[in-house]
PARO-641566 format. One line per 5 residues: number of its first residue (from 1); for each residue x, y, z of C-alpha. Coordinates in nm, 3 decimals. Layout:
// residues N
NUM) X/Y/Z | ...
***
This chain:
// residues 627
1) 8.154/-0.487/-7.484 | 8.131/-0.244/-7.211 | 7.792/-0.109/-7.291 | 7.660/-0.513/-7.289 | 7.809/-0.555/-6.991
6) 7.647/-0.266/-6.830 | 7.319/-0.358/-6.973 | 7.325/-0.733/-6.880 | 7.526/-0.746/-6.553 | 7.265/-0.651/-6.364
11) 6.972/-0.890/-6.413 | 7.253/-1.156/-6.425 | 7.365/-1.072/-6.112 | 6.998/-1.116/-5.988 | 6.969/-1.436/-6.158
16) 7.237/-1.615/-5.977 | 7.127/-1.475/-5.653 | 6.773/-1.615/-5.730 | 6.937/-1.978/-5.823 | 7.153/-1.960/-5.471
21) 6.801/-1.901/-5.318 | 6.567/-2.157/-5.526 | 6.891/-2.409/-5.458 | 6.832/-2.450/-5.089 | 6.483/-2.585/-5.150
26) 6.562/-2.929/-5.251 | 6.484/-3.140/-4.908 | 6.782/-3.284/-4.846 | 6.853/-3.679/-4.903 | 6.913/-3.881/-4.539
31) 7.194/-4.123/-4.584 | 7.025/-4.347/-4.319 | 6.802/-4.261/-4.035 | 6.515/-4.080/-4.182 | 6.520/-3.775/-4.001
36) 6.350/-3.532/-4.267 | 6.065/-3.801/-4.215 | 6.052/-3.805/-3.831 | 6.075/-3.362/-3.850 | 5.740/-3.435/-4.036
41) 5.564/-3.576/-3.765 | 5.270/-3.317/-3.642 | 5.321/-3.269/-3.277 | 5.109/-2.959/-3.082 | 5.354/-2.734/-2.832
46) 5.299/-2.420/-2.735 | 4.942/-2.446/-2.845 | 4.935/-2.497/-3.198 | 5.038/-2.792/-3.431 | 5.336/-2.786/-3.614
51) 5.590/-3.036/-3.718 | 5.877/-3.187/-3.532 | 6.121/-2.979/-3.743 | 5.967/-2.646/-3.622 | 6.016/-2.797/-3.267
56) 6.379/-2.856/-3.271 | 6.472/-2.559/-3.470 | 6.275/-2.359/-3.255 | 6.439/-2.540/-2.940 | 6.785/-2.497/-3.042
61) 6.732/-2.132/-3.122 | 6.638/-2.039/-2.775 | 6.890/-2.299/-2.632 | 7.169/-2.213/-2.885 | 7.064/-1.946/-3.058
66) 7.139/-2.149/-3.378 | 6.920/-2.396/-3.591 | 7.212/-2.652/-3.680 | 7.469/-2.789/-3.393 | 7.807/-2.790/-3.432
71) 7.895/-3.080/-3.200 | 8.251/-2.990/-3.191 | 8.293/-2.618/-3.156 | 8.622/-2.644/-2.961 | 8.807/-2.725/-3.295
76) 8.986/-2.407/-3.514 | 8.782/-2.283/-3.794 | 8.992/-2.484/-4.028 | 8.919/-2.842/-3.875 | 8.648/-3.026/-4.001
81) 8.314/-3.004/-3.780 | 8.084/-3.219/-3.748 | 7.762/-3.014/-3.789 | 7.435/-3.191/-3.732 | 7.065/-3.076/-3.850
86) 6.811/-2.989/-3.593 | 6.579/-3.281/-3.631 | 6.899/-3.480/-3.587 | 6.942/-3.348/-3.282 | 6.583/-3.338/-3.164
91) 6.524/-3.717/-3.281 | 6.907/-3.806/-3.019 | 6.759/-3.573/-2.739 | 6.375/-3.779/-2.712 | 6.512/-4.079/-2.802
96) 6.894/-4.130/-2.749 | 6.941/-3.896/-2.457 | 7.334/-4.106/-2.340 | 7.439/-3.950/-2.686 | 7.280/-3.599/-2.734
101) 7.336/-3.547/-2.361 | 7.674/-3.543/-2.429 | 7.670/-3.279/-2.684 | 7.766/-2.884/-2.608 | 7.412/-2.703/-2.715
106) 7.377/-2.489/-2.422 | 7.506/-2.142/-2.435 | 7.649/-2.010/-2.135 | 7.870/-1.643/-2.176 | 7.827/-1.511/-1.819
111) 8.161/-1.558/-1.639 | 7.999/-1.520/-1.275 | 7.715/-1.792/-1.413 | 7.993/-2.054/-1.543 | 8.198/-2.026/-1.212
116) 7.868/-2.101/-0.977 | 7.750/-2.413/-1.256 | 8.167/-2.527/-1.180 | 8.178/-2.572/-1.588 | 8.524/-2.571/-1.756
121) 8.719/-2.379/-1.901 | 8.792/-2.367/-2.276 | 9.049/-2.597/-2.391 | 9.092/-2.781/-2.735 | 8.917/-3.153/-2.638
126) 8.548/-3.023/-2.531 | 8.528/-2.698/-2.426 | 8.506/-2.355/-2.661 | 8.427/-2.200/-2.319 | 8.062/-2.081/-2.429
131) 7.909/-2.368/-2.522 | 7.816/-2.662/-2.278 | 7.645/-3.001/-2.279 | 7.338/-3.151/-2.025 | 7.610/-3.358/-1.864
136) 7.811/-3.056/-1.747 | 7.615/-2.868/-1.591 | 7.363/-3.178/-1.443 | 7.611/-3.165/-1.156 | 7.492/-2.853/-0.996
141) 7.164/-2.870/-1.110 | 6.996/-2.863/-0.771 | 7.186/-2.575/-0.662 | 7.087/-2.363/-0.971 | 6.706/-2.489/-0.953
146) 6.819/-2.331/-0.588 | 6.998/-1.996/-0.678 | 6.681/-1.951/-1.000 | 6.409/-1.982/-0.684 | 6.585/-1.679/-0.547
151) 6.641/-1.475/-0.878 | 6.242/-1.526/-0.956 | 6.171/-1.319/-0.615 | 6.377/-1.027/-0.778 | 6.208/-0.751/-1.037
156) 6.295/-0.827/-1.383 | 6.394/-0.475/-1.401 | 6.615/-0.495/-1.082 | 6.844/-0.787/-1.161 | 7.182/-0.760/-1.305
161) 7.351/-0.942/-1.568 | 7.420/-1.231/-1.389 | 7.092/-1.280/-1.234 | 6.951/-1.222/-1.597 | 7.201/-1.535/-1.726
166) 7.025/-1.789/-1.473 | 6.706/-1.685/-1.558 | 6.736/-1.733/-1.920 | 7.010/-2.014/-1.874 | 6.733/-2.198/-1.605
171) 6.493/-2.184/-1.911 | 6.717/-2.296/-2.136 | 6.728/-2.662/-1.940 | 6.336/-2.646/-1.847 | 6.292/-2.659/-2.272
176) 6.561/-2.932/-2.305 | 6.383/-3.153/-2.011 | 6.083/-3.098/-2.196 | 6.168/-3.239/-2.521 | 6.345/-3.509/-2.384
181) 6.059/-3.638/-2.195 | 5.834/-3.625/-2.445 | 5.878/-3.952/-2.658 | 6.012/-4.189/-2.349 | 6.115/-4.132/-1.964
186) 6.470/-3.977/-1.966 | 6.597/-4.290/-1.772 | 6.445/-4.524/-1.976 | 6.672/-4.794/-2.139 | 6.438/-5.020/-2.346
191) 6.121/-4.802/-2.339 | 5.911/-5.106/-2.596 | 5.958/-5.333/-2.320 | 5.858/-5.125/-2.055 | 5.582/-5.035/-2.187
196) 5.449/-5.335/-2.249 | 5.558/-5.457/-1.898 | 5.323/-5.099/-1.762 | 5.017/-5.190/-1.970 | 5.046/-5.605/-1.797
201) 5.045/-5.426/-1.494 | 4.749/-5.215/-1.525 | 4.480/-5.468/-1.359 | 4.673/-5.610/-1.096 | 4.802/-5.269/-1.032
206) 4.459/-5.068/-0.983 | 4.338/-5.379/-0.792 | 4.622/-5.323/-0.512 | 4.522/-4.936/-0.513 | 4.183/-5.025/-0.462
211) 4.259/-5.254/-0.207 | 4.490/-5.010/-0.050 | 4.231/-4.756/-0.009 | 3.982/-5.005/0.112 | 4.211/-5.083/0.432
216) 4.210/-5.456/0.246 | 4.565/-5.713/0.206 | 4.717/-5.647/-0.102 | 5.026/-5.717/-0.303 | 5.327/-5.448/-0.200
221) 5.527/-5.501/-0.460 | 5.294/-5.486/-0.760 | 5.118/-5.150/-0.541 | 5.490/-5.008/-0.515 | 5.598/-5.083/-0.866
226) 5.225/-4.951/-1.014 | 5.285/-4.640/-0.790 | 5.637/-4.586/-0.958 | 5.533/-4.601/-1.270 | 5.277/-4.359/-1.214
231) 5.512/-4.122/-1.065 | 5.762/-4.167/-1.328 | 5.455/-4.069/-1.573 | 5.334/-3.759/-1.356 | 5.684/-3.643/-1.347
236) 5.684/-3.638/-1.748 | 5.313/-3.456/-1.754 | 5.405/-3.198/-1.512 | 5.723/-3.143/-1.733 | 5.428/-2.980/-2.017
241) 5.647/-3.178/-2.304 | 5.493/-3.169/-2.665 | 5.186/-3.309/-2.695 | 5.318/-3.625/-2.929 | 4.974/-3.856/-2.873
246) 4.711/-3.796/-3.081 | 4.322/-3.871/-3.010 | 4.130/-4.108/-3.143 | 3.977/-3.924/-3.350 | 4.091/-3.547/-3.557
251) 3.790/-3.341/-3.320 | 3.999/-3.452/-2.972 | 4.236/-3.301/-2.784 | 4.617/-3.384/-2.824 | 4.776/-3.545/-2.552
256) 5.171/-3.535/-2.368 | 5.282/-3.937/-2.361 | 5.306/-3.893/-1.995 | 4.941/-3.781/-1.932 | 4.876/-4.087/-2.184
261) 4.965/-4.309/-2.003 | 4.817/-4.208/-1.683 | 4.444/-4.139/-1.886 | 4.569/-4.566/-1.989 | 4.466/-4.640/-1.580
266) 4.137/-4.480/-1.620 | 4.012/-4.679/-1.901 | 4.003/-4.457/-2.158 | 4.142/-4.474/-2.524 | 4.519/-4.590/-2.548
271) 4.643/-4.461/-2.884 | 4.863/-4.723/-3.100 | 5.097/-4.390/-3.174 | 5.215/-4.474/-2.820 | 5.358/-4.830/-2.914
276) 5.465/-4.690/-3.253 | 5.647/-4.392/-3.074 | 5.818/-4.658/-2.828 | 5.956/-4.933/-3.137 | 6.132/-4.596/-3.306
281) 6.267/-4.505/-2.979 | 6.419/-4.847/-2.924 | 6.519/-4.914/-3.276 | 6.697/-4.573/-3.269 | 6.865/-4.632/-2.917
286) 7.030/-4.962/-3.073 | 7.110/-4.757/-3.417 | 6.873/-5.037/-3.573 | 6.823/-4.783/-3.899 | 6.577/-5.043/-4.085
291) 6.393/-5.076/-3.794 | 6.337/-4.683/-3.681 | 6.275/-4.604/-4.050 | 5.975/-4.872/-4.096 | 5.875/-4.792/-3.771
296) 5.827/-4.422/-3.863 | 5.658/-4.515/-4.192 | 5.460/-4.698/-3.955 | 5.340/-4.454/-3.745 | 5.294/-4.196/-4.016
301) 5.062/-4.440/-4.196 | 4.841/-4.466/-3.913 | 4.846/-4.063/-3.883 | 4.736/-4.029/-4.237 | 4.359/-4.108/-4.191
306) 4.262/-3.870/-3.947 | 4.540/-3.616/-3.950 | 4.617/-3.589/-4.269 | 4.515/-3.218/-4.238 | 4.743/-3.166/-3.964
311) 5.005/-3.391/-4.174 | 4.978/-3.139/-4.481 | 5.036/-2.810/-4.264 | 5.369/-3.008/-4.082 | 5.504/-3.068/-4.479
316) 5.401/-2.726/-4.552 | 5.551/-2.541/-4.271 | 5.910/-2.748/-4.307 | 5.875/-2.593/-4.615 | 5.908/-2.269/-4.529
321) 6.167/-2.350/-4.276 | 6.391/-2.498/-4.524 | 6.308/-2.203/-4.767 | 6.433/-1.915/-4.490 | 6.293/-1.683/-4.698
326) 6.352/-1.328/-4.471 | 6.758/-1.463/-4.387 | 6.762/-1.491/-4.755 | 6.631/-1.153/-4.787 | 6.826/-1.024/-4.534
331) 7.182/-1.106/-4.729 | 7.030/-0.996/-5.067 | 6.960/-0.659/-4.890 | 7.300/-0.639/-4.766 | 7.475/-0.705/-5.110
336) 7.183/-0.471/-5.262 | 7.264/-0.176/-5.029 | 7.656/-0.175/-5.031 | 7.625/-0.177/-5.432 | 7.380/0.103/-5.397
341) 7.591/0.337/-5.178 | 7.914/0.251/-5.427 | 7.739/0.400/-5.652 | 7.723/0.736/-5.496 | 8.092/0.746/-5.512
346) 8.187/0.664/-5.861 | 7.865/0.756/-6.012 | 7.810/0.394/-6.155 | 7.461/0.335/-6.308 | 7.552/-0.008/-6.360
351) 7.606/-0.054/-5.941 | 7.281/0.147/-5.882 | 7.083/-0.107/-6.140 | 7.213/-0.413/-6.003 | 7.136/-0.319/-5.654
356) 6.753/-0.207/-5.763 | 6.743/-0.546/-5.939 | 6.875/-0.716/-5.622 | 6.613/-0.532/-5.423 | 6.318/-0.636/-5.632
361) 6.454/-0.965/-5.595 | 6.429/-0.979/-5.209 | 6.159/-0.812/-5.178 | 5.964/-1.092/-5.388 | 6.157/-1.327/-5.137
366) 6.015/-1.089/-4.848 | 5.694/-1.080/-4.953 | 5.684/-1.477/-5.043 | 5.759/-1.537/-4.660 | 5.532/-1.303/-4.573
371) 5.189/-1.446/-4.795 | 5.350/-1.772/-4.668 | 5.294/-1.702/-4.318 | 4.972/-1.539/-4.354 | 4.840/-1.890/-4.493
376) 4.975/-2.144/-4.245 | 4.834/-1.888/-3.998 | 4.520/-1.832/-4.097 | 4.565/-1.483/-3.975 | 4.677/-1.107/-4.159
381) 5.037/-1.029/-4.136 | 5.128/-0.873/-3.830 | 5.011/-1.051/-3.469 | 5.333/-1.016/-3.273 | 5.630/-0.837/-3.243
386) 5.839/-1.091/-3.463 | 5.549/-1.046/-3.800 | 5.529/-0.636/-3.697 | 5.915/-0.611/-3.765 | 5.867/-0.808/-4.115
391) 5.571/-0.628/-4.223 | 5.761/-0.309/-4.135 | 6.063/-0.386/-4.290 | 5.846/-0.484/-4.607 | 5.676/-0.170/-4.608
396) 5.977/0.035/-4.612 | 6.099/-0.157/-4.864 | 5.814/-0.089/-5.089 | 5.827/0.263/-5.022 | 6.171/0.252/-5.119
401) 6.133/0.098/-5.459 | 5.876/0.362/-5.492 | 6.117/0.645/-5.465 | 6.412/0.446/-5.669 | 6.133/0.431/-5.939
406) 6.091/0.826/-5.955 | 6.435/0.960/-5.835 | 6.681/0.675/-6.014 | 6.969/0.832/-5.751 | 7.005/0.494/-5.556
411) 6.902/0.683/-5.255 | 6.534/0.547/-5.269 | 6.735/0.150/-5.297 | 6.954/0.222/-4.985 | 6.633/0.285/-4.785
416) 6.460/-0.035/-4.909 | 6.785/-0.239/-4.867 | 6.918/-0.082/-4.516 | 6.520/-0.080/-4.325 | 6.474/-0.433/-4.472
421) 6.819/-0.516/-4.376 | 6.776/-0.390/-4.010 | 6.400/-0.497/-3.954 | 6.513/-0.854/-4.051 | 6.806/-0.860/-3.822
426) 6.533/-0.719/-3.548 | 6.297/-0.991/-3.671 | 6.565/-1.261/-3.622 | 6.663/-1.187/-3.237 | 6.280/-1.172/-3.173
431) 6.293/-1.508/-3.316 | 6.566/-1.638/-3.053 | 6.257/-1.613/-2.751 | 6.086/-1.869/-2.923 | 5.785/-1.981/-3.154
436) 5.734/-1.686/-3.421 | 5.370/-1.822/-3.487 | 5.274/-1.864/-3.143 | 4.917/-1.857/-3.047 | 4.717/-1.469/-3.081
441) 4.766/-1.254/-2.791 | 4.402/-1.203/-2.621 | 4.477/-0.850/-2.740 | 4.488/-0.917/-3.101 | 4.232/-1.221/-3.149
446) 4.022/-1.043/-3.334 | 4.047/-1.122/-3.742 | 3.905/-0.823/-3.878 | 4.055/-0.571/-3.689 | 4.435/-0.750/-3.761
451) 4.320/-0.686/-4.134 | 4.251/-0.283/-4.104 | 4.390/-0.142/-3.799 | 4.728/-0.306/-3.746 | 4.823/-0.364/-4.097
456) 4.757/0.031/-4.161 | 4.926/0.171/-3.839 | 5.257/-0.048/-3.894 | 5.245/0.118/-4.227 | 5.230/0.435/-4.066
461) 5.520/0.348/-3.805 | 5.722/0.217/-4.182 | 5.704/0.533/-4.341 | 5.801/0.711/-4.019 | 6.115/0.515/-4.007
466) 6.138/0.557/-4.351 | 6.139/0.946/-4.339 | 6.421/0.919/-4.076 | 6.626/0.717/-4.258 | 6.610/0.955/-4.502
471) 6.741/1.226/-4.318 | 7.026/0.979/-4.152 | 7.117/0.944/-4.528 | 7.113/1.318/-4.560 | 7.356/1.391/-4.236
476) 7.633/1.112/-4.349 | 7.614/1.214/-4.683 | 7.689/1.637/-4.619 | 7.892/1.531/-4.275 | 8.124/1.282/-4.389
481) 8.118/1.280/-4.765 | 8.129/1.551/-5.067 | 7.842/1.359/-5.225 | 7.539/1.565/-5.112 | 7.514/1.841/-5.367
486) 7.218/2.108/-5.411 | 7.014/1.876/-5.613 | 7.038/1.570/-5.415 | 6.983/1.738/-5.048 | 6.691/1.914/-5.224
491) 6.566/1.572/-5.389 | 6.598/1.425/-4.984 | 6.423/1.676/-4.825 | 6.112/1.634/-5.117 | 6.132/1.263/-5.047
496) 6.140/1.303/-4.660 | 5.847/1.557/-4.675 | 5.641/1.382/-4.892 | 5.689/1.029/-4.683 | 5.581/1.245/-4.369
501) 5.193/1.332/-4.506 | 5.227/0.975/-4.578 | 5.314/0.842/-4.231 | 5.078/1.121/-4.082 | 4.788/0.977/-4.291
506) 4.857/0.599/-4.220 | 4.931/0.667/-3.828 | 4.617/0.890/-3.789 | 4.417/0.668/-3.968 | 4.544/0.316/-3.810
511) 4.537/0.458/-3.457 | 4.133/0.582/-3.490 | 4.037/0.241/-3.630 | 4.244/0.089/-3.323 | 3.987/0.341/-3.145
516) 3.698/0.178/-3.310 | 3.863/-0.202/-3.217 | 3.885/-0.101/-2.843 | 3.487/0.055/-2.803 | 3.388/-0.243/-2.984
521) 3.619/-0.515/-2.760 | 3.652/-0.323/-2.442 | 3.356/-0.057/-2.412 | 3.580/0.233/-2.488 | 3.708/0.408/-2.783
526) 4.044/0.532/-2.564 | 4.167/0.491/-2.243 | 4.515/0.607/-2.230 | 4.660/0.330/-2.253 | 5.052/0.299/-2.314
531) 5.018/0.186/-2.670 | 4.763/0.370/-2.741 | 4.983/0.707/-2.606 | 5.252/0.631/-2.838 | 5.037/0.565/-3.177
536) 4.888/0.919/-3.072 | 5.240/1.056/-2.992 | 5.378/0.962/-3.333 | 5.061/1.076/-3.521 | 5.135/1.450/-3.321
541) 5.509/1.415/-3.404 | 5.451/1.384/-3.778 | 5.146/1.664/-3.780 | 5.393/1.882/-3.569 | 5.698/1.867/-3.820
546) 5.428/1.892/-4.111 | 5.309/2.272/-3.942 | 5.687/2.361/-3.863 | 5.732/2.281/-4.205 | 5.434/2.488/-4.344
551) 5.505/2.777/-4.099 | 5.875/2.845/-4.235 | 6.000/2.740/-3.879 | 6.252/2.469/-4.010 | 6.432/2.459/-4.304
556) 6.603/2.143/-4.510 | 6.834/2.053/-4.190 | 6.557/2.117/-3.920 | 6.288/1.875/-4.163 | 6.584/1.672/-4.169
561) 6.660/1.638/-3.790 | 6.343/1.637/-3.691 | 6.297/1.324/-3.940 | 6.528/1.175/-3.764 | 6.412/1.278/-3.447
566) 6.119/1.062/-3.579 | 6.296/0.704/-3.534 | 6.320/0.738/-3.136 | 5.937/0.849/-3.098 | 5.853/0.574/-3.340
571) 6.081/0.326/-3.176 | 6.012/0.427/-2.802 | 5.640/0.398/-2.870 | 5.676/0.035/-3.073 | 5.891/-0.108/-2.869
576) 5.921/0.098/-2.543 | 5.597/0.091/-2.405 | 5.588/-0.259/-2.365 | 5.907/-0.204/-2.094 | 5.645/-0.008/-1.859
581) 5.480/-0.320/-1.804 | 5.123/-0.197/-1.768 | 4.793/-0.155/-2.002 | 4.624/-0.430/-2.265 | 4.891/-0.395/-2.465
586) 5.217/-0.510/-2.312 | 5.345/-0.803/-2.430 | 5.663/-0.935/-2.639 | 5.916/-0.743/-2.400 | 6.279/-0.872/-2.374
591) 6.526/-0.767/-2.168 | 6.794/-0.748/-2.471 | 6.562/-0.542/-2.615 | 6.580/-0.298/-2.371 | 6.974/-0.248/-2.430
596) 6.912/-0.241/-2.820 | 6.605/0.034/-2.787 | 6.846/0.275/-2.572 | 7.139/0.179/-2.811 | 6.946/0.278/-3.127
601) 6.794/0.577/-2.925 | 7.152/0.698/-2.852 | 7.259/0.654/-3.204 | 6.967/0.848/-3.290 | 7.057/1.142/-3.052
606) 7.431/1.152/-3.218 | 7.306/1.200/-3.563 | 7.076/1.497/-3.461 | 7.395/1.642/-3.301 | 7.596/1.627/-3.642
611) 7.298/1.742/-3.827 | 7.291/2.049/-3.595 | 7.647/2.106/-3.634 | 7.755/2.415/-3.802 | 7.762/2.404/-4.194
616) 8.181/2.501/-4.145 | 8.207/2.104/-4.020 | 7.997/1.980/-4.299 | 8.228/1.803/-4.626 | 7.952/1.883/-4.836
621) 7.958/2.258/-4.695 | 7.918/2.446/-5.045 | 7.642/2.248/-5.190 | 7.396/2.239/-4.893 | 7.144/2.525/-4.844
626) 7.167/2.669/-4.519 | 6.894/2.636/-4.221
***
């Protein structure tokens, strides 16, 4: 019984962490409003098309930091929420603003910020003290549009953490306007009507312009109603809402229902999505659930002829929202490395296989997310900050398996399950600033060179990390636990060497074709750029330990520290560079990311400082070789 269990817990284990996975991909049923429908719609913000699902999951991450709202988060954890899905909540912000209005999805933790917007304090009827609703903070809106004027005239680098709460906080509520403006006016209570009551006054309005400007009598009150109208409509364009409209035919340019409707004056084409938009928005408004559901069908039948390209991506792309597939990875890795370092203690073969078997699991998840990407792109792997963490993360991960495969000690598994574990996490607070498939960076446009250079140095910066998360395995292991004997510090020191000539290769070869790239783009093969000084930097740091290696000046501990030493040079010249602010290169900085970078760089520093420690402090103290 034992030895089946041993031989079949394993890929059972893996097989109910698949099903848990392939579960969540059932689209869920709508009781009554069809809001899986409406997150269908194609809609182009932020200068690509995606569906209205991407939209509001993508809104209420930067706004919440969550993709589901829990509308009561004052209750106790054992209440009953009431938890509502993002389109839910995109479909009551553009269309039922009195209700969603009401609802606390703005996140607010700076005590100095909460004070100045006079919100309240956390009680157990509407307040969990962090999170906040439109119609709380409306109230002192115009001082904060006020107080955010005078924290733009400030360096980014010289505000404090209050200054850096209205800035992000200001943003918040310019995104929320946005969306709500984008389907009717925000102060619109029966938007069909007035619609139709605009497009009557269209002639008579334009005549009493005309004859306004022409110094001849004309009718004030249709000239000051036409002119409010079009103010009410500028005021939604200059907003920049999601372009909802689309043109006549699939070669034209999408349109925000605002600039619409002030194109309608000019004579030019009036789109029936307009009318179709306006009997769902009123039909919603009145909770009229037959109505908003046929007119949704109705609007997504008149899509269907000339967007039904545009319609395939939206269903494709909600697809692989629904599917989540690097979270999911992310918890497999988790459960994959805690069974993996378990089995350093007790010596269990059975924990080691189920967390390799876990591993190869998420890593098919990984790599499913990341071939899905690459298609609704259009583009190779990495073009941002958000796809460079994944692609690292899945490159370390292979490597991993790789050394699992040869060494069968679970130390190769811990790698692949704690860099995909930590890349992912990085990868999902990148995600907070916003659209993860955003448009290319100038930078990066350029197809072929995304396909060699980037993919090949991001390799190079994987196996660097991967190297010095060998050696941080290496340093707990002899420091803290008696689990490092001869064999296995030898074994870690053959893996880390042997993933340096790897990371050399990769880096040196990634950062000449990013040579080649600039002469062709830019006229010159380097220029000392930033980036460019920190791909050379880690190509010299992994040549230098190589030749201190060769030349008998460190031993298993020095190879081992400098490893290490490895994460901060790769990290500071990933990541850091971008802080400076300068050169081609410098984009995707966040200010949290500066506190994480000099957290990990500190925790970095530590773990050098126990690896240097004398072998008298180490647990492991008779089975290590000396330095």
């Amino acid at each position: 019984m034992k030895k089946i269990f041993q031989k079949w817990f394993p890929p059972l284990l893996a097989f109910a962490m698949a099903l848990r996975f392939f579960a969540q991909l059932q689209t869920p049923k709508d009781k009554d409003f069809a809001f899986s429908e409406f997150g269908q719609l194609p809609v182009v913000f932020n200068g690509r098309v995606k569906p209205m699902d991407s939209v509001a999951r993508n809104s209420l991450l930067q706004i919440r930091q969550t993709q589901t709202l829990d509308v009561e988060p004052w209750k106790s954890w054992h209440e009953n929420h009431k938890i509502i899905s993002a389109d839910e909540w995109l479909a009551n912000v553009m269309m039922n603003s009195q209700v969603a209005d009401n609802w606390p999805v703005f996140r607010v933790d700076n005590p100095d910020l909460m004070t100045f917007l006079k919100l309240p304090e956390m009680n157990k009827t509407n307040c969990d003290g962090e999170h906040f609703s439109w119609n709380q903070i409306e109230p002192s809106l115009q001082a904060f549009d006020s107080e955010n004027e005078r924290v733009e005239k400030i360096e980014s680098a010289d505000r404090n953490a209050y200054e850096r709460a209205v800035v992000k906080v200001h943003a918040r509520l310019e995104l929320y306007a946005q969306v709500k403006n984008a389907i009717e006016p925000q102060d619109s209570e029966s938007w069909k009507s007035e619609l139709a009551d605009y497009f009557n006054l269209i002639p008579s309005g334009v005549a009493a312009v005309r004859a306004q400007q022409s110094g001849q009598n004309y009718d004030t009150n249709v000239f000051n109603a036409f002119a409010s109208e079009l103010q009410r409509f500028d005021f939604m364009s200059q907003l920049e809402p999601p372009l909802i409209i689309p043109p006549e035919n699939s070669s034209g340019d999408w349109k925000n229902l605002g600039g619409a409707l002030l194109d309608s004056v000019k004579g030019e084409y009036i789109s029936p999505a307009i009318e179709k938009y306006a009997t769902m928005a009123d039909a919603f408004k009145n909770q009229n659930v037959t109505g908003f559901n046929s007119a949704l069908a109705d609007l997504r039948a008149f899509l269907v002829p000339n967007f039904s390209h545009a319609m395939a991506k939206s269903r494709a792309e909600i697809f692989f929202n629904q599917m989540q597939p690097f979270y999911n990875a992310m918890v497999i890795y988790v459960l994959a490395g805690l069974l993996a370092i378990f089995s350093w203690f007790n010596l269990s073969e059975t924990l080691r296989r189920s967390a390799v078997w876990l591993i190869w699991l998420a890593f098919f998840i990984h790599t499913t997310g990341l071939i899905y990407r690459i298609v609704l792109q259009g583009r190779p792997p990495v073009t941002n900050l958000y796809s460079a963490a994944i692609f690292v993360g899945w490159g370390a991960c292979l490597l991993g398996l790789i050394l699992e495969k040869f060494h069968k000690n679970g130390i190769g598994a811990v790698v692949s399950a704690g860099i995909g574990f930590v890349t992912l996490i990085i990868a999902q607070n990148l995600a907070l600033d916003g659209d993860t498939m955003e448009m290319m960076r100038a930078v990066l446009d350029t197809n072929f060179w995304l396909i060699t250079h980037v993919p090949c140095v991001t390799l190079g910066y994987a196996s660097t990390f991967v190297a010095g998360f060998l050696g941080l395995i290496y340093i707990v292991r002899g420091v803290f636990t008696k689990t490092l004997d001869e064999a296995t510090a030898k074994s870690l020191t053959r893996m880390i060497y042997g993933i340096v000539c790897f990371a050399t290769l990769f880096s040196f070869v990634g950062t000449v074709l990013g040579g080649i790239w600039a002469d062709q783009s830019w006229g010159r093969f380097w220029g000392w750029d930033p980036k460019e000084n920190g791909a050379l930097i880690i190509v010299l740091w992994n040549a230098l330990i190589l030749h201190a290696r060769w030349g008998g000046m460190i031993r298993e501990r020095g190879l081992v520290c400098c490893a290490v030493f490895g994460n901060i040079v790769t990290s500071w010249s990933f990541f850091g560079v971008n802080m400076l602010g300068i050169g081609l290169h410098s984009y995707g900085w966040t200010d949290a990311t500066f506190w994480w970078l000099f957290g990990f760089i500190a925790s970095q520093l530590i773990f050098i400082a126990l690896g240097l420690l004398p072998l008298k402090f180490w647990r492991s103290l008779h089975d290590i070789t000396s330095a």
